[in-house]
GUDRENFI-687941 format. One record per residue (C-alpha): residue number from 1; x, y, z; residue in three letters. Coordinates in steps of 0.2 Angstrom, whole numbers, plus 5000, padded with zeros to 4 digits. Each point is the difference from the previous one (the first is absolute). Example, Ala and Ser with C-alpha at 12.3 -4.5 7.8 and 13.67 -1.06 7.14 Angstrom:
REM residues 2
 resi    u    v    w resn
    1 5062 4978 5039  ALA
    2 5006 5017 4997  SER
END
This chain:
REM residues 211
 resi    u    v    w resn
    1 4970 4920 5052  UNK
    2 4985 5009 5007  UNK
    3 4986 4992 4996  UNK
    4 4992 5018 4992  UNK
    5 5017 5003 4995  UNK
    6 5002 4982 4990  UNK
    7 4983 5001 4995  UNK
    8 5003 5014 4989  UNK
    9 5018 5000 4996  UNK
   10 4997 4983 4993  UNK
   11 4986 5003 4990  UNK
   12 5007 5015 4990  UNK
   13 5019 4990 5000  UNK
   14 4995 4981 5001  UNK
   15 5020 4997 4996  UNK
   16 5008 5003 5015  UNK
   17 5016 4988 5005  UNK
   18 4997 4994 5018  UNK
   19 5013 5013 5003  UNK
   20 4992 5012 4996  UNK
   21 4983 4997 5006  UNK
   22 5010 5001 5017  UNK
   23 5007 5016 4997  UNK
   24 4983 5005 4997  UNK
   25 4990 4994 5014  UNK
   26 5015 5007 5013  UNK
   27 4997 5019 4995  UNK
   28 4982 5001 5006  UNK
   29 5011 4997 5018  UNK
   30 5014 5009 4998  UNK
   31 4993 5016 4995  UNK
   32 4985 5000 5014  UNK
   33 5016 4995 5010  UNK
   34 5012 5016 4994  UNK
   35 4986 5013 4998  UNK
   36 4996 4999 5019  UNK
   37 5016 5006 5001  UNK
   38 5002 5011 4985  UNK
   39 4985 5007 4992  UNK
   40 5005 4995 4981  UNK
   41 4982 4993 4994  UNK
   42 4983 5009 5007  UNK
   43 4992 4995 5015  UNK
   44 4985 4997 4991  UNK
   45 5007 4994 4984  UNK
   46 5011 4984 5012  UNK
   47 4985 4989 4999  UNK
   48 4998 5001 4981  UNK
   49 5020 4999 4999  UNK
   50 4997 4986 4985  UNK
   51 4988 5009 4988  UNK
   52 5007 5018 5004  UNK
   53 5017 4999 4999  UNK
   54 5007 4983 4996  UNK
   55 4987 4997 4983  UNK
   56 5000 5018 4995  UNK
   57 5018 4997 4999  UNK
   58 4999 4984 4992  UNK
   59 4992 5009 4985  UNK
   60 5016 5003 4992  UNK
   61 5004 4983 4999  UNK
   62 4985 4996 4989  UNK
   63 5004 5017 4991  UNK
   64 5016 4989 4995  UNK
   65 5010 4989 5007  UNK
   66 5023 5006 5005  UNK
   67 5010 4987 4988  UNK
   68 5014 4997 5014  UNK
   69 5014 5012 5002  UNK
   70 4987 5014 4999  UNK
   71 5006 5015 5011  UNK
   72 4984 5010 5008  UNK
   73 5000 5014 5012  UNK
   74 4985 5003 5010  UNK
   75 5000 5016 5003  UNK
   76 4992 5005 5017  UNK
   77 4998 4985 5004  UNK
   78 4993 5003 5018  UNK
   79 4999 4984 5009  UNK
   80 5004 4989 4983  UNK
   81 4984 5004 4990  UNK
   82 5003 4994 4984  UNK
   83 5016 4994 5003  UNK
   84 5000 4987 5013  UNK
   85 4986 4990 4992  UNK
   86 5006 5002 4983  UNK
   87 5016 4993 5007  UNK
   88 4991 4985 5005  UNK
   89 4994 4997 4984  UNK
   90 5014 5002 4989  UNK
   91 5013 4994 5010  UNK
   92 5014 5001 4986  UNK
   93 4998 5020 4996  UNK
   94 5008 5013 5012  UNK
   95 4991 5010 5012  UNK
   96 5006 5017 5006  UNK
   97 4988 5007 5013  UNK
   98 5003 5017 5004  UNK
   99 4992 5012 5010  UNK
  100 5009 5016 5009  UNK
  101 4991 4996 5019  UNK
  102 5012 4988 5011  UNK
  103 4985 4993 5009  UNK
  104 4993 4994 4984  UNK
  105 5017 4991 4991  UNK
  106 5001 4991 5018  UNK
  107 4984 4991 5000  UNK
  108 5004 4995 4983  UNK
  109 5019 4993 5004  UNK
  110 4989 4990 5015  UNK
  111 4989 4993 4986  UNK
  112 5012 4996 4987  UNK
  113 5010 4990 5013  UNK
  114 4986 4993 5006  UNK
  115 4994 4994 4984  UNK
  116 5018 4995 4994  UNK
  117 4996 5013 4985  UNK
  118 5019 5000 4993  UNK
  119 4993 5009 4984  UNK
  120 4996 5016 5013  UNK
  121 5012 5015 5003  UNK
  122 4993 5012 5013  UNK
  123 5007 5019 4996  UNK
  124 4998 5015 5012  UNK
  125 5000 5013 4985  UNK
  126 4990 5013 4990  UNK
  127 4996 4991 4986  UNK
  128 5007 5012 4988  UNK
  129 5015 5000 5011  UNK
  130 5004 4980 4995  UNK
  131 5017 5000 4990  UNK
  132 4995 4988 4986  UNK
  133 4989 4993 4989  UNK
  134 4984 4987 4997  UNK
  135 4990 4995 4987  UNK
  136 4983 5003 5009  UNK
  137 4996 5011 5013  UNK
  138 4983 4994 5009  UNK
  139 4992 5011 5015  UNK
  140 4983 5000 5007  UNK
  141 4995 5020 4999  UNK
  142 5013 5008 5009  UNK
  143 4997 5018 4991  UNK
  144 4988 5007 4986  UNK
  145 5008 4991 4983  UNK
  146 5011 5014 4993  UNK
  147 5009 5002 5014  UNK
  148 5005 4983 5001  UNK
  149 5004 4998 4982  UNK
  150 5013 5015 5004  UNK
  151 5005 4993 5017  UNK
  152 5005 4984 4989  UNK
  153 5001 5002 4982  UNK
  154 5021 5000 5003  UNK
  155 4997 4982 5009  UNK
  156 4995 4990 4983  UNK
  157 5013 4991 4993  UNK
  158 5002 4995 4979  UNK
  159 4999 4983 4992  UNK
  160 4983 4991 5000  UNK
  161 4999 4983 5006  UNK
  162 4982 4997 5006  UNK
  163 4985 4996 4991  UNK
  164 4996 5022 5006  UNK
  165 5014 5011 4995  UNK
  166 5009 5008 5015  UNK
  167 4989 5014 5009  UNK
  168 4988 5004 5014  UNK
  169 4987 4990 5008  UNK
  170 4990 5011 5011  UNK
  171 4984 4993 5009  UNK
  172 4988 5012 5003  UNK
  173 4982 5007 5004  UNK
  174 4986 5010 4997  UNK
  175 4999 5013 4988  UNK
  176 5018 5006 4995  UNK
  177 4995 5005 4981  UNK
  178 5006 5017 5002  UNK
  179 5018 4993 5009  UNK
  180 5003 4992 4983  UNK
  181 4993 5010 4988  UNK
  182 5021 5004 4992  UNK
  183 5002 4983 4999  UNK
  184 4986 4995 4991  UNK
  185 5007 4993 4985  UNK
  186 5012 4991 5011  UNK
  187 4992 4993 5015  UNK
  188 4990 4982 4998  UNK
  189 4985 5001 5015  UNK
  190 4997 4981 5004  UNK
  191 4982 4996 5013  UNK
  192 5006 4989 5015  UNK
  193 4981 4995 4999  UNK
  194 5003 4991 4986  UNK
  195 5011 4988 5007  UNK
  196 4990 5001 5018  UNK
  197 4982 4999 5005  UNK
  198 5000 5008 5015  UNK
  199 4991 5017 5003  UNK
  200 5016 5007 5009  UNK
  201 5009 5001 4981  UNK
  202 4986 5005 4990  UNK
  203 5009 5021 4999  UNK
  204 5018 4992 5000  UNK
  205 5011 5001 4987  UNK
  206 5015 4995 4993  UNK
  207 5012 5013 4990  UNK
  208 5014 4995 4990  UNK
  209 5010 5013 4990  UNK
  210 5015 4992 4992  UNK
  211 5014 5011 4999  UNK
END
């Protein structure tokens, strides 16, 4: 792995399999290798790939942690943010990444078959346009809150079987107060700063609304 890139991976999930400490260090190469070619991470944001993107996505797995056979859509998934990463980590649970830009789904077919990530289905599709089902839908900020709850609220499947019932995990930041002001009674708003130290999460947040 990176040696920025183990540094703080480690610290925050100290235990890794060798396996996946692999997979980890190989993603810093890979995407500075695919975003020459396709623009899926920001120019400026490549060299902070680690804190910015893979961490950040890695909150949801200290927010709580897939029992296998968990089925999770990321929804607008991008280049594979949360979903690749989250992948790694639980390799047990079922990954469906889906974004509706070709470009996209094909680095993350590369980097799935790179990193032998069998728990990873790459879909070009509309998120709302996926014919089935999932216990949790996870996306990194794709629209303003309510109109991803009604792009998705269809996509949550019955039957609890987690330690969190079935629902939304939507990493966000900023002030969105006002975006989730009807869903108040529902919504539960989680600080990434307080799993991480780092300035970069200190206005990011975590929203689950169980459905």
């Amino acid at each position: 792995m990176e040696s920025s890139g183990n540094s703080i991976i480690g610290h925050y999930f100290p235990s890794l399999t060798d396996i996946q400490v692999r997979q980890f260090g190989e993603l810093g190469r890979l995407y500075t290798l695919w975003n020459d070619k396709i623009n899926v991470v920001s120019r400026k944001d490549i060299d902070a790939l680690y804190e910015h993107h893979v961490l950040h996505s890695l909150a949801i797995a200290k927010f709580i942690q897939f029992i296998p056979g968990t089925l999770i859509m990321d929804a607008g998934t991008g280049g594979g943010f949360p979903g690749i990463p989250l992948a790694i980590i639980f390799p047990s649970a079922k990954f469906y990444l889906v974004d509706s830009v070709t470009k996209k789904i094909r680095v993350v077919t590369e980097i799935k078959k790179q990193l032998a990530l069998g728990n990873v289905f790459p879909m070009v599709a509309r998120a709302e346009k996926v014919d089935a089902q999932f216990d949790f839908v996870v996306s990194r900020a794709v629209t303003a809150f309510p109109a991803f709850y009604n792009m998705i609220k269809k996509k949550i499947r019955s039957g609890n079987k987690n330690e969190k019932k079935n629902g939304i995990i939507y990493l966000k930041g900023g002030n969105f107060s006002e975006e989730i002001q009807q869903f108040k009674s529902k919504v539960q708003v989680t600080n990434i700063s307080d799993y991480y130290h780092e300035n970069f999460f200190q206005t990011k947040k975590i929203i689950y609304m169980p459905m």
